[in-house]
N, C-alpha and C positions, 0 to 999 in steps of 0.2 A: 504493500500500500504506500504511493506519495508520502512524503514529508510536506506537514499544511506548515511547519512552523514559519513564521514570520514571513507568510503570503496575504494575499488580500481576503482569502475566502475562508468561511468557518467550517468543517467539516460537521454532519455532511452539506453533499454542495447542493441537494433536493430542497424547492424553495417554501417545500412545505412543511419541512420537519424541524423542528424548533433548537437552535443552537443552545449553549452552553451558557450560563447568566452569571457575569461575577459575583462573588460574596458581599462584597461592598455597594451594590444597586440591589440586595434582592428587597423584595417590598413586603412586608411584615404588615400587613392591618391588624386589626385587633378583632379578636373571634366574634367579636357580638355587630360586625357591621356584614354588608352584603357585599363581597365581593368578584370577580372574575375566577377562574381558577388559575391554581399554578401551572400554567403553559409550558413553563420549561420544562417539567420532571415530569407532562404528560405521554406515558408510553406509546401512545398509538398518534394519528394524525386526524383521529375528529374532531380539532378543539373546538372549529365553529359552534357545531351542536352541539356542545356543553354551553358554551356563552349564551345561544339561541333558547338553552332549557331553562336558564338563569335568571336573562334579563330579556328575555322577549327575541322578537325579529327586527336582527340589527340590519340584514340584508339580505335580499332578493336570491342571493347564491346559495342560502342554506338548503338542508336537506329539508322538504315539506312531512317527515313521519313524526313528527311531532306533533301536526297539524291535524291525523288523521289515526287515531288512538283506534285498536279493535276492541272487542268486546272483550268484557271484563268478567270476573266472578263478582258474586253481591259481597259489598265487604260493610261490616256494619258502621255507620257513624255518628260521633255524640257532638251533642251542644257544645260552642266553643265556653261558654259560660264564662268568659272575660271580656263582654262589649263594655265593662265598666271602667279597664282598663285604660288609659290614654294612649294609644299608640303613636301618639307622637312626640310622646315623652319616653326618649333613653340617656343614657352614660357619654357623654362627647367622646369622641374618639380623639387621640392625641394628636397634635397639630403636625402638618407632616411641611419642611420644608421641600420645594421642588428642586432637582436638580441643575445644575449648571452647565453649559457647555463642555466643560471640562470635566466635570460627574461622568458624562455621555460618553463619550471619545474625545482623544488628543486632537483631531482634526475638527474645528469648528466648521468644516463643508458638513461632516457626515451631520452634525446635530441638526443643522437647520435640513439636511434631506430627510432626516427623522421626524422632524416637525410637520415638512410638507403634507409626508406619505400618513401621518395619525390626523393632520387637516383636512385632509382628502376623504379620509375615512369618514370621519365625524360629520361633516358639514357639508360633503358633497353624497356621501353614502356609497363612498366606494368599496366594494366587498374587500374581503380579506383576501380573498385568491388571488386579485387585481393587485392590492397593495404589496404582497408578496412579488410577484411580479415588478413593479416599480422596485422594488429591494433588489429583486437580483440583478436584475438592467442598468443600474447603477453601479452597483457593483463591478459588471462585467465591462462596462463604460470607462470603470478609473482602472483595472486590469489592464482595459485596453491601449491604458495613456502609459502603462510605465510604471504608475503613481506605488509605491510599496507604503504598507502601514501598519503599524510596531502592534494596531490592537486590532480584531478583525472584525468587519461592517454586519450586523445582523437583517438577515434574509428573510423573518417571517417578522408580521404586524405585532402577536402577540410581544414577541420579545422587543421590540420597540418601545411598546406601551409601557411595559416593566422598567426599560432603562428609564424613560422619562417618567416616571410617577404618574400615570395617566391613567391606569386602568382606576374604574369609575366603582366608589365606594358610596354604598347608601343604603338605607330601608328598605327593603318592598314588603308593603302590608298587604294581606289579602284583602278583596274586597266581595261585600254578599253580590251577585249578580242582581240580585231580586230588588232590595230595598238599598240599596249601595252603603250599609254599615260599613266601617274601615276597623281589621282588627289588627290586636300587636302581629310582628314579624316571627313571634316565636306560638304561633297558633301551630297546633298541631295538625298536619294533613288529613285527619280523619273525619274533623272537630264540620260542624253545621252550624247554621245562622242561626242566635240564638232566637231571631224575629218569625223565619220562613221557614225553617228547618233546610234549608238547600244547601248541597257540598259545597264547600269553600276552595277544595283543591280536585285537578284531575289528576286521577289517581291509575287512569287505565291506560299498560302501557302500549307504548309505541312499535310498528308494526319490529323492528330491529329487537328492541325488547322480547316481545311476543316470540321470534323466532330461536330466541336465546330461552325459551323457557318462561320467562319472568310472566307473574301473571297481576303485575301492579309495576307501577312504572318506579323507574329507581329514584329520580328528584322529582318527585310529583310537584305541576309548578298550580299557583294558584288559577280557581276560573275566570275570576277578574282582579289585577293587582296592581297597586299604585305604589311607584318608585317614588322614596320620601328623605330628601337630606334636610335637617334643620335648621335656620339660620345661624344659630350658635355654630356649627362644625361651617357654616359657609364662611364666617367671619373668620376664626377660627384658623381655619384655609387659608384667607387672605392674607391676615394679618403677619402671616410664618412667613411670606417672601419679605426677604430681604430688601428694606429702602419703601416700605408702602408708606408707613407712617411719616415720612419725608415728604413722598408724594401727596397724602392728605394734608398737612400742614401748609403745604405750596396752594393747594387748590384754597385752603379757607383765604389764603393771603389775598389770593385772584378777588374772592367774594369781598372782602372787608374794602375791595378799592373797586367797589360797583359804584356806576353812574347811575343816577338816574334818569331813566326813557330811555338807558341804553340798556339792550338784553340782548348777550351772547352765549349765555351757559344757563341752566337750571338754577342757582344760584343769585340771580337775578331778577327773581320769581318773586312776589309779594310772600307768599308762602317761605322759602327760606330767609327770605332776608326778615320778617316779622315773627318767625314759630319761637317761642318762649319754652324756657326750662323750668324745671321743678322751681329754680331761685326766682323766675320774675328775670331772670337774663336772657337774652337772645340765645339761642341756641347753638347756632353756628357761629356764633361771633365771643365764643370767651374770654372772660378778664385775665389776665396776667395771671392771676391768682389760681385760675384753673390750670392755666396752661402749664404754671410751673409745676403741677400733680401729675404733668403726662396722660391727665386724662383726654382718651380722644372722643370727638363728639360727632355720629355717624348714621347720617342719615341715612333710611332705607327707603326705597319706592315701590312699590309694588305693580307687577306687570300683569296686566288680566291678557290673556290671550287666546280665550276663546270668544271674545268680543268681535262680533262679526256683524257687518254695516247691512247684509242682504237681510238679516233677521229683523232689521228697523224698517226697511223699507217695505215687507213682508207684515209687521203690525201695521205701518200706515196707509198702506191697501185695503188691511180688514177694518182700520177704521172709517174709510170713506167708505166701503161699502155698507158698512151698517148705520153710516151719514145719509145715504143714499138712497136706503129701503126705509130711515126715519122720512127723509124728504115724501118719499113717495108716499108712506102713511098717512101724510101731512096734509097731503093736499086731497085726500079725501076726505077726511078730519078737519079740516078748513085750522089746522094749529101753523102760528107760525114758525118761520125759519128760528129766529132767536132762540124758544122755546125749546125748540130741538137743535141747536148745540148745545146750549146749557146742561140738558141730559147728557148730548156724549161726554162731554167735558168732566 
């Protein structure tokens, strides 16, 4: 067998089998959060459909037996008997900082190629097959230049994700399909709504399952399930990079030297520039006194984004038509016009 040592490529050179993950990058979460699994020390090459059984369908190239469960034996199921529970109340998980260019690889080309190809993924939705693909293409790209490098370029997504701290840490609470209750993450897969009595997880396995014997699927995932990280662990998050609180302090600077009638930023907004604190102080504008406590003062917005313009447009249709059928009442009814908007209104 070749000598890989101090060539460009990781053995092996299949761009689907997951290389080798230094000591110093492996990613430890803590057992009570929802993680990916460990990719690297995975023996076989299906990791996709582990992720897919985990966190839902992240892409169109997975395998569909997941989707299409056979028949099952009857397996009995109890009430989850903890909707009293909060499940959105758990333990923070420790603040993790992200790595550095230099955490990554010596070469700052490969980090920012490592960047691309998990940007790609995420945000454009490109499969993992693809992304692999792009890994070894590159690869075989700076091979082709000559280019030799002391530590060697990883070929599959999962192990990217790992070097850069990226694989996605959170909740998933089951949810009742029926009356949409949310229960804790540590609901047992047997467990029924304690409202409908309907199973909370699919438990019947997968045809791959099935053919192996298995007559209940091995990660039964919930029938309906909501991905849950809390603001405490998102701030939490933020706050571990290096230089943020620098950055926030810059930005109140920008705020405290607003014009006014002049708005360029949020901050600019009658709402922060007048929101009051617990003292009777401006909020975003603290006294000396605060500042020299370190305390930082950080506002949150809140994004709705199932807010959709066609559902408005959709009510103001049914209410001209029931404007419409009053008109028409009306004028048999000798009632006037005023009359009847007053009603819709």
């Amino acid at each position: 067998m070749p000598d890989f040592t101090g060539t460009l490529f990781e053995p092996p050179l299949d761009p689907m089998q997951p290389g080798p993950q230094p000591d110093h990058l492996q990613v430890h979460p803590p057992a009570s959060m929802h993680t990916l699994p460990d990719f690297e020390h995975e023996p076989d090459t299906h990791h996709e459909d582990d992720i897919d059984a985990q966190i839902g369908d992240l892409d169109d190239d997975f395998t569909d037996e997941e989707e299409h469960p056979v028949s099952q034996q009857e397996v009995p199921h109890t009430p989850a008997q903890n909707v009293e529970q909060d499940p959105f109340q758990y333990p923070p998980s420790p603040a993790r900082v992200m790595p550095v260019p230099s955490d990554v690889h010596p070469n700052p080309v490969v980090y920012y190629v490592y960047l691309m190809v998990f940007w790609l993924h995420s945000q454009c939705h490109l499969s993992f097959r693809a992304c692999n693909a792009v890994l070894a293409c590159f690869a075989i790209i700076l091979q082709s230049t000559g280019a030799l490098m002391d530590a060697p370029t990883y070929l599959t997504l999962p192990s990217v994700m790992n070097t850069l701290d990226a694989t996605p840490t959170f909740q998933v609470a089951p949810v009742c399909p029926k009356c949409m209750a949310v229960y804790p993450p540590q609901t047992p897969v047997l467990s029924t709504c304690d409202n409908c009595d309907v199973p909370l997880f699919k438990i019947a396995p997968s045809h791959a399952e099935a053919r192996r014997g298995k007559t209940q699927a091995e990660k039964p995932r919930p029938v309906m399930q909501f991905p849950y990280k809390s603001l405490e662990d998102q701030l939490a998050t933020m706050l571990a990079n290096p230089g943020i609180e620098d950055e926030m302090e810059r930005a109140l600077d920008q705020a405290t030297a607003h014009k006014p009638g002049v708005y360029s930023n949020i901050f600019d907004g009658r709402v922060c520039q007048r929101l009051q604190a617990p003292d009777g102080s401006r909020f975003f504008f603290p006294d000396a006194r605060t500042k020299s406590t370190g305390e930082l003062c950080i506002g949150v917005t809140l994004g709705v984004d199932w807010y959709v313009c066609a559902s408005i447009v959709t009510t103001v249709n049914r209410l001209i038509i029931i404007l419409l059928k009053k008109v028409f009442l009306s004028a048999k009814s000798n009632c006037t016009i005023t009359h009847i908007m007053s009603n819709v209104l």
